[in-house]
VEXVO-285463 format. One record per residue: residue number from 1; residue in one letter; x, y, z of N, C-alpha, C in turn. Coordinates in steps of 0.1 Angstrom, whole numbers. Layout:
N
(NUM "a" (X Y Z) (X Y Z) (X Y Z))
...
//
This chain:
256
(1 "x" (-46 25 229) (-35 22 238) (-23 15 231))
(2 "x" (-25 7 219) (-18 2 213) (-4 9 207))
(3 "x" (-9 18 200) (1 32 196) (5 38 203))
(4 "x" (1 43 216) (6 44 227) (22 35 232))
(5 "x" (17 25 237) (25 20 239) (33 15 230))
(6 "x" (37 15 219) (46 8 209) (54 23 205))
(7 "x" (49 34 209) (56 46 204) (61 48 215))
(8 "x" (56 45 228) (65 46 243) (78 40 241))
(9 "x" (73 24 236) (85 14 238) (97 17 225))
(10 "x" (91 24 215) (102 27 204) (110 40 207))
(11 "x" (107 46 215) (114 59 216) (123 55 231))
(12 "x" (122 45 237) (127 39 249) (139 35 248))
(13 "x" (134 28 238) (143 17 231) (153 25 220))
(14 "x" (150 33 218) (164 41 209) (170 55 213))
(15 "x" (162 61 230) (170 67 234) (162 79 230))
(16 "x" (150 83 226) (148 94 221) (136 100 231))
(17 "x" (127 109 227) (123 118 230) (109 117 228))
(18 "x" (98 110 238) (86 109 232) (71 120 240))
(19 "x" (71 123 226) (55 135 223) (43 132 227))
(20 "x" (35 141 232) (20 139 229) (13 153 223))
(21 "x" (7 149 213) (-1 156 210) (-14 152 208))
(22 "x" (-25 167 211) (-37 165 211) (-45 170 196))
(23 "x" (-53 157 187) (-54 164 180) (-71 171 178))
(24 "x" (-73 183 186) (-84 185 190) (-88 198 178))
(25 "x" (-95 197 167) (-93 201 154) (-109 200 154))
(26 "x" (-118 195 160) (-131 196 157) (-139 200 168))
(27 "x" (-141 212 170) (-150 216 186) (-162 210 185))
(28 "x" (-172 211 174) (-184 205 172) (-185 185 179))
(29 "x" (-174 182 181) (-177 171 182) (-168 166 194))
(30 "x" (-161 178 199) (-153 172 212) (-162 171 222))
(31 "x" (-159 158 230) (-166 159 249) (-153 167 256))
(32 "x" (-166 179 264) (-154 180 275) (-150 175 285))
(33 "x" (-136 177 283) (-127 167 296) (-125 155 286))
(34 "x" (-125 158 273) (-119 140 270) (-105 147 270))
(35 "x" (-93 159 266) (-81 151 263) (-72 151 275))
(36 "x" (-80 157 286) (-77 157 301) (-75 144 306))
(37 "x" (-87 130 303) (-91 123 305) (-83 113 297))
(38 "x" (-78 116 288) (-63 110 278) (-48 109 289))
(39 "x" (-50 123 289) (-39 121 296) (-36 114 308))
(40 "x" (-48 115 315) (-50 107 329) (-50 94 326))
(41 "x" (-56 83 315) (-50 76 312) (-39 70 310))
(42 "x" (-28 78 303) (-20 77 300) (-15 77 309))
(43 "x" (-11 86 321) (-7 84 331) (-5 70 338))
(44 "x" (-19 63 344) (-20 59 348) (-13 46 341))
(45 "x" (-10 46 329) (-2 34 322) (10 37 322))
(46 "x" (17 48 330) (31 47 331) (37 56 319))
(47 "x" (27 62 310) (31 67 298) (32 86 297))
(48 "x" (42 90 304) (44 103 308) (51 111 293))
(49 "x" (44 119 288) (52 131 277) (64 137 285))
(50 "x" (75 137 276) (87 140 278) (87 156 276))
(51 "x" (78 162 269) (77 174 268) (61 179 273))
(52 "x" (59 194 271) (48 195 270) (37 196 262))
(53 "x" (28 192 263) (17 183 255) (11 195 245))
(54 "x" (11 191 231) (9 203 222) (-11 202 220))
(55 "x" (-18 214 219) (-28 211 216) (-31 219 201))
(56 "x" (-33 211 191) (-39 219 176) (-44 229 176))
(57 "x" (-54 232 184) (-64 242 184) (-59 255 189))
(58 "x" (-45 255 193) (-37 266 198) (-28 270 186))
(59 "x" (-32 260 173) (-21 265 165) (-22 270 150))
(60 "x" (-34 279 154) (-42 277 136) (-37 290 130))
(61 "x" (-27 299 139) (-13 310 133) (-7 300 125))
(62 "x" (1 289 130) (12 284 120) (1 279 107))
(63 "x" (-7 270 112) (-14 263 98) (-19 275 88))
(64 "x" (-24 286 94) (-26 294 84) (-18 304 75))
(65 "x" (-7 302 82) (7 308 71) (11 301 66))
(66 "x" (11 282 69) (13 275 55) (6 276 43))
(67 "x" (-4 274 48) (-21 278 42) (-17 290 30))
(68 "x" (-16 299 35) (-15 309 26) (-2 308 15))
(69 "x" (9 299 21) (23 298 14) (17 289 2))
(70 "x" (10 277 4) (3 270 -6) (-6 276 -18))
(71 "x" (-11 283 -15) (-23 288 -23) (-12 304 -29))
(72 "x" (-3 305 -28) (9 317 -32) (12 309 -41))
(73 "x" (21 298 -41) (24 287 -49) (16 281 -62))
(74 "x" (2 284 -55) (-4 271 -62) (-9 260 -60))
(75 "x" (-2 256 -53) (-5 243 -47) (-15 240 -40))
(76 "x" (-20 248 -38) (-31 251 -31) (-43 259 -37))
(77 "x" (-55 255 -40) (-69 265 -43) (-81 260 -35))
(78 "x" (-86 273 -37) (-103 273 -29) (-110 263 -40))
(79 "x" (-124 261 -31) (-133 247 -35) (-147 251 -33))
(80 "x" (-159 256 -41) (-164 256 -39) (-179 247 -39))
(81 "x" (-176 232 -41) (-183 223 -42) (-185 219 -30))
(82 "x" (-201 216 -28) (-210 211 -17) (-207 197 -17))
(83 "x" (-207 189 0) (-212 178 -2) (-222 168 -13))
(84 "x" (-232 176 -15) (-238 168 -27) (-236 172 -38))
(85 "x" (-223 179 -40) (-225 178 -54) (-213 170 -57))
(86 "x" (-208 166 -44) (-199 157 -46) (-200 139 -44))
(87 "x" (-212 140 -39) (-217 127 -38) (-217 119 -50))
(88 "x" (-213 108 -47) (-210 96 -58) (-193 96 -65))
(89 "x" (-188 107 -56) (-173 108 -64) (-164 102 -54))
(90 "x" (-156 90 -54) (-154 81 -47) (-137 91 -42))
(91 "x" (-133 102 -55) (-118 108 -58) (-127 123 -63))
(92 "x" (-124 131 -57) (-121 147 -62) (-126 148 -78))
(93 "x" (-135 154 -85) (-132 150 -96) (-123 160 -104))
(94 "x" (-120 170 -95) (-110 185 -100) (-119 193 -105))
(95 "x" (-135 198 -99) (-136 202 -105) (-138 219 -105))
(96 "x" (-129 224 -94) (-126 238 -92) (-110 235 -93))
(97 "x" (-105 228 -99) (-91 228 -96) (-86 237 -105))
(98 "x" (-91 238 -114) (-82 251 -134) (-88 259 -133))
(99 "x" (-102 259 -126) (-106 271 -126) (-109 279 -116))
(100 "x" (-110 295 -112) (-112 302 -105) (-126 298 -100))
(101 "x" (-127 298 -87) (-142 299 -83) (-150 312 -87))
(102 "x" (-160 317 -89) (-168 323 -95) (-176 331 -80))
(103 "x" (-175 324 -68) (-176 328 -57) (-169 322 -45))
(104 "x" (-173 327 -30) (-163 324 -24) (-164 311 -21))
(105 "x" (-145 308 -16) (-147 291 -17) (-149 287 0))
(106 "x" (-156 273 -1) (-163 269 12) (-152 262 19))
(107 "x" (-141 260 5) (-130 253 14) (-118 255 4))
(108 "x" (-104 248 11) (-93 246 3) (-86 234 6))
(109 "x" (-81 230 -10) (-78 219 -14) (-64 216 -17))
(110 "x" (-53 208 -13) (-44 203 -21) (-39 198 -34))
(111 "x" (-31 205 -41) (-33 201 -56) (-26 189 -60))
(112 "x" (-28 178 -58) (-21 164 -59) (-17 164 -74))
(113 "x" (-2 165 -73) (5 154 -82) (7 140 -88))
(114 "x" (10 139 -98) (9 124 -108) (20 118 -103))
(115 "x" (16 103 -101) (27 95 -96) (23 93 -82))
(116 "x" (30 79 -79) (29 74 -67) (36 81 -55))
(117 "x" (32 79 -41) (41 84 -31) (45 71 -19))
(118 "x" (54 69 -23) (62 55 -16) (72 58 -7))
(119 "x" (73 45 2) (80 51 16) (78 33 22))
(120 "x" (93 32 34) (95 20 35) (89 20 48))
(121 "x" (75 13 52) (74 18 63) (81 6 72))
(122 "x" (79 11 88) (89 3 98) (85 -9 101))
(123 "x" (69 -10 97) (66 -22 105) (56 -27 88))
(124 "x" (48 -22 85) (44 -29 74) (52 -31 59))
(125 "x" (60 -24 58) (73 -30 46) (71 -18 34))
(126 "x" (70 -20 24) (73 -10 12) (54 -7 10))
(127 "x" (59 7 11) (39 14 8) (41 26 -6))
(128 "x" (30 20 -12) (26 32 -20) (14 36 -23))
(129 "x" (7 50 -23) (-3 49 -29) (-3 61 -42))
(130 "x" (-12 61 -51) (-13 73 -63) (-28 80 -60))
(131 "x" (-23 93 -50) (-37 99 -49) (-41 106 -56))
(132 "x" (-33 108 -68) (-46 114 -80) (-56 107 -81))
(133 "x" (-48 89 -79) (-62 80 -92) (-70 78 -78))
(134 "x" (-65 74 -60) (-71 69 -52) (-77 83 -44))
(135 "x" (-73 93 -45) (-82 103 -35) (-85 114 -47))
(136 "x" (-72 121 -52) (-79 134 -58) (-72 143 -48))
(137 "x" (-75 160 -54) (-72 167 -43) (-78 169 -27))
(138 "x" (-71 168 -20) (-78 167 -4) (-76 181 -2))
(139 "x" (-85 181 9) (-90 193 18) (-83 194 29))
(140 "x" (-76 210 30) (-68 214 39) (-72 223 49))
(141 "x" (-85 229 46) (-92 238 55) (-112 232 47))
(142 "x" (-114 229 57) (-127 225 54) (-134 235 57))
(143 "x" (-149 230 45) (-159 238 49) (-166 250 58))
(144 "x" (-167 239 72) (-171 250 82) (-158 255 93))
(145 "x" (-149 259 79) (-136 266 87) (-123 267 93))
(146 "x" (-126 249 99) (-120 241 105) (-109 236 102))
(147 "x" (-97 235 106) (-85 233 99) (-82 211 98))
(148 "x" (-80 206 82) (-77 195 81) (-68 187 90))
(149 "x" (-69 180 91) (-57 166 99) (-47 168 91))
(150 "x" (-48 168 82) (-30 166 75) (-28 178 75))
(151 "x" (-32 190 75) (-19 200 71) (-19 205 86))
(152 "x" (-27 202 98) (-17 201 108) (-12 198 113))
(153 "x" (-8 180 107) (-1 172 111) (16 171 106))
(154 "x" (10 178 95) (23 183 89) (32 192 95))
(155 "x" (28 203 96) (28 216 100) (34 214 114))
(156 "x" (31 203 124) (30 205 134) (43 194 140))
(157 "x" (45 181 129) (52 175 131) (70 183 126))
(158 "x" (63 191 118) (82 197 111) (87 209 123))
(159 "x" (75 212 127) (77 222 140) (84 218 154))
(160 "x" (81 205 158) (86 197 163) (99 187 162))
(161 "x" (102 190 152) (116 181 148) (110 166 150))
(162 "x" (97 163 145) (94 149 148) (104 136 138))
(163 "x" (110 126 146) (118 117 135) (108 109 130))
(164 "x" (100 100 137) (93 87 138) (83 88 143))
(165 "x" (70 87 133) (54 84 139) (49 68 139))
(166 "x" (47 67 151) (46 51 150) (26 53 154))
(167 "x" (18 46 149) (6 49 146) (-1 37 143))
(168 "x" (-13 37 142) (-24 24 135) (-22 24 121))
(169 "x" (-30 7 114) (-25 10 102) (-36 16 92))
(170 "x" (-50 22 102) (-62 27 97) (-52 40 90))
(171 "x" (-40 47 98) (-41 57 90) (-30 57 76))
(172 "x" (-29 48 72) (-13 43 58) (-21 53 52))
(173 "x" (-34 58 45) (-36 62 34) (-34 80 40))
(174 "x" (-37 79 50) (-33 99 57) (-15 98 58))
(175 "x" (-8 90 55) (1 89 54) (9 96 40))
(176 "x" (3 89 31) (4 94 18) (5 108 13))
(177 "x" (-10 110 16) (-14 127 21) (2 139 26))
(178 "x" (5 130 38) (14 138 47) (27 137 40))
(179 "x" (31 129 32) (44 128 27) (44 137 9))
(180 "x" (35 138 8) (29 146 -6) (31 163 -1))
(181 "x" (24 164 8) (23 179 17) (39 182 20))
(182 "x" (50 175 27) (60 175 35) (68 177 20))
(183 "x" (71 171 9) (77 170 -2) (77 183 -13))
(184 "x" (59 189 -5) (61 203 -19) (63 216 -10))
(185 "x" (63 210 4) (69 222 15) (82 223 18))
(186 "x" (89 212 12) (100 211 17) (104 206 26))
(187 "x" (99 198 32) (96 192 48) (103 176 51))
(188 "x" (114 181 58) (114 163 60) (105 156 64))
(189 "x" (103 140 58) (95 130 60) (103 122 74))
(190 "x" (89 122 84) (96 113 91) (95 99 87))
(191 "x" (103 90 95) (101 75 99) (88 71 100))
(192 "x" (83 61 91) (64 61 96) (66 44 99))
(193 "x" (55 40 114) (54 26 117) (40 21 119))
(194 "x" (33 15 108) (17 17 110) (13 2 120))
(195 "x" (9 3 131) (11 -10 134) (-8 -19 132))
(196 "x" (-9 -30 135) (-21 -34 133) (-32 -32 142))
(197 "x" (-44 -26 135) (-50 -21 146) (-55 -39 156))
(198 "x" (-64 -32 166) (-75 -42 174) (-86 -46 169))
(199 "x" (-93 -51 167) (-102 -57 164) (-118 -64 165))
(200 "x" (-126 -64 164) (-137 -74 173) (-144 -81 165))
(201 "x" (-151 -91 171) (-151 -106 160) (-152 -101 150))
(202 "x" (-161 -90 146) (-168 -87 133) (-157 -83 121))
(203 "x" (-144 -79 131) (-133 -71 121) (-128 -57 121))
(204 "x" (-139 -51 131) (-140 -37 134) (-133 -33 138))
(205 "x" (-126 -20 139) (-116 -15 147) (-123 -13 162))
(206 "x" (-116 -15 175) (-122 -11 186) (-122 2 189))
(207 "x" (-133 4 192) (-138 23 194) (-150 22 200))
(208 "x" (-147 32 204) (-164 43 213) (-176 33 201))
(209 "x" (-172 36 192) (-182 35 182) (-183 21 181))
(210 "x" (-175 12 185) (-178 -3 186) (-182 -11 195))
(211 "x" (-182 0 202) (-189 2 218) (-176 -9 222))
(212 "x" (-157 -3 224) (-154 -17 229) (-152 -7 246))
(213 "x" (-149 -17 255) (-148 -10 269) (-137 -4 277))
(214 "x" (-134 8 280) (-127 13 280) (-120 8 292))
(215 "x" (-104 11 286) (-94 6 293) (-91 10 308))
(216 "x" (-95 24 311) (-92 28 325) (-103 13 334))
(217 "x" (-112 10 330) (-122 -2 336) (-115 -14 338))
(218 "x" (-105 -16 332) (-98 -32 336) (-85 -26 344))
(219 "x" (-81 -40 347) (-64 -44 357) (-52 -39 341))
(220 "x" (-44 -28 346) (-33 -22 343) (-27 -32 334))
(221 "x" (-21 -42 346) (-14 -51 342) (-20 -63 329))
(222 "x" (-36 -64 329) (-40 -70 319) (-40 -64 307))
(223 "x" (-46 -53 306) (-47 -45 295) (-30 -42 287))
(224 "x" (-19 -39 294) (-4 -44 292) (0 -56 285))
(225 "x" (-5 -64 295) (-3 -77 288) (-14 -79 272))
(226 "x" (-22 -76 272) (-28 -80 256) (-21 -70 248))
(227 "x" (-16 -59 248) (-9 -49 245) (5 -57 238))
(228 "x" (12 -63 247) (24 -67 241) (24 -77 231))
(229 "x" (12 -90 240) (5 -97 231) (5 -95 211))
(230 "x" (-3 -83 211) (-7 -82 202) (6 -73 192))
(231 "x" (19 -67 201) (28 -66 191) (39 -76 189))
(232 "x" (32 -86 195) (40 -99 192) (54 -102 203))
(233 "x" (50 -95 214) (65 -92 221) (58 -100 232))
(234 "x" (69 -110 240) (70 -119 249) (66 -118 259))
(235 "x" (56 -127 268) (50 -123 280) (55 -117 291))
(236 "x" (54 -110 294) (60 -101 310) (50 -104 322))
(237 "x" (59 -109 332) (52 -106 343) (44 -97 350))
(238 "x" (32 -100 353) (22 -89 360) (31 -79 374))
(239 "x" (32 -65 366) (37 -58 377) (30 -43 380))
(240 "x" (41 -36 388) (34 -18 383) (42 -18 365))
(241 "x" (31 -6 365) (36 -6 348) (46 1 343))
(242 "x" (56 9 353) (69 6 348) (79 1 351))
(243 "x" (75 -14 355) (84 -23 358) (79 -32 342))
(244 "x" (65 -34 338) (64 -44 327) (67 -35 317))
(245 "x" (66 -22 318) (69 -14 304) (89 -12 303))
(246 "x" (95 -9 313) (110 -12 314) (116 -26 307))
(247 "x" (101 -34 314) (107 -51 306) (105 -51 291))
(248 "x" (94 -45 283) (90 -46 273) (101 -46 266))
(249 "x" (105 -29 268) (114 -22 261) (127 -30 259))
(250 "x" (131 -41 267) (145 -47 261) (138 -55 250))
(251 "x" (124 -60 246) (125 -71 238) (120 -60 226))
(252 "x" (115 -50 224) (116 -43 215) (125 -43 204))
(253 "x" (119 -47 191) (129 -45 178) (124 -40 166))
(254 "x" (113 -30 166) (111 -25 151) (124 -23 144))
(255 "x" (122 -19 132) (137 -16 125) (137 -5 124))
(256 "x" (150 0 123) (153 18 128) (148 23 113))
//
């Protein structure tokens, strides 16, 4: 809800044009009726898409004509190393990257470049990371088929004329990824704002998986208020929520 709303309130706040997309990229592991159940959420917080709502899994024509544009290039090769034969390798070790696979590959990989990839972001300050030494080449079409988070994120955001991803700061390092991808496609980089995730005593991000409790279950107006709270923006009166989200948006100031 956090990213939610801070990408509500930034796109409010400068007049622009705010997206939703679904990123439903894994059938093996979706519930159905969850991104139905997103949106109904969202709704119910005042938080309406200005366009209509894109779903990934409608879009594996474009990703696979980039797909093919990469591996034309270069930039791109098949992988045919198993999970365990990868186990213990913290980074890619390259080791189908010089050479042809010998059979068919189970997946395809990005061929990462030397040198850092840096960018000022909007809310956490100057970022760089070097994913040769910190990841290695990443996977653009996985294993069982499945098309990766970044090269649809990519793919999907230049399709869109996206300016500004404002997001958690779990993802800075898929960040890197995306501006690597965007730079050998030719792709403008948007604006990136990673904001700080939630938390629970232990330090965990809040999730399903941290069993924290889901928001539709509390008062609008509470769940709002720890919302602003936590992006440091001034208490607003308990109201409907777009009367406290209209209020938000004047005290809004990431940097453009």
């Amino acid at each position: 809800m956090v990213a939610a709303v801070a990408s509500w309130l930034d796109v409010r706040a400068r007049g622009g044009t705010w997206l939703v997309r679904m990123d439903d990229l894994d059938p093996p592991r979706e519930v159905p009726g969850a991104a139905d159940g997103i949106l109904r959420t969202l709704e119910r917080f005042g938080l309406i898409p200005d366009e209509p709502v894109v779903y990934q899994s409608q879009r594996g024509d474009a990703y696979r004509a980039t797909l093919n544009a990469l591996l034309a290039s270069g930039d791109a090769f098949g992988c045919v190393c198993t999970r365990a034969q990868l186990a213990g390798h913290a980074v890619y070790p390259g080791t189908c990257r010089d050479e042809p696979p010998v059979r068919a590959p189970r997946s395809v990989r990005f061929r990462v470049g030397a040198g850092r990839v840096e960018w000022e972001d909007r809310w956490a300050g100057p970022c760089a990371f070097d994913l040769a030494e910190d990841v290695g080449d990443f996977v653009l079409k996985r294993a069982d088929g499945h098309w990766a988070y970044h090269l649809a994120a990519v793919v999907d955001d230049a399709a869109a004329g996206i300016t500004d991803v404002v997001r958690g700061a779990d993802l800075l390092d898929s960040t890197a990824r995306h501006i690597a991808l965007q730079q050998r496609l030719g792709l403008p980089t948007p604006r990136y704002a990673h904001l700080p995730v939630v938390t629970n005593a232990e330090g965990q991000k809040l999730s399903k998986q941290t069993h924290a409790p889901p928001v539709d279950d509390q008062p609008i107006a509470t769940v709002l208020a720890r919302v602003f709270a936590h992006l440091g923006l001034p208490p607003v009166d308990p109201d409907r929520p777009e009367t406290m989200l209209a209020t938000a948006t004047t005290h809004w100031k990431l940097p453009a």
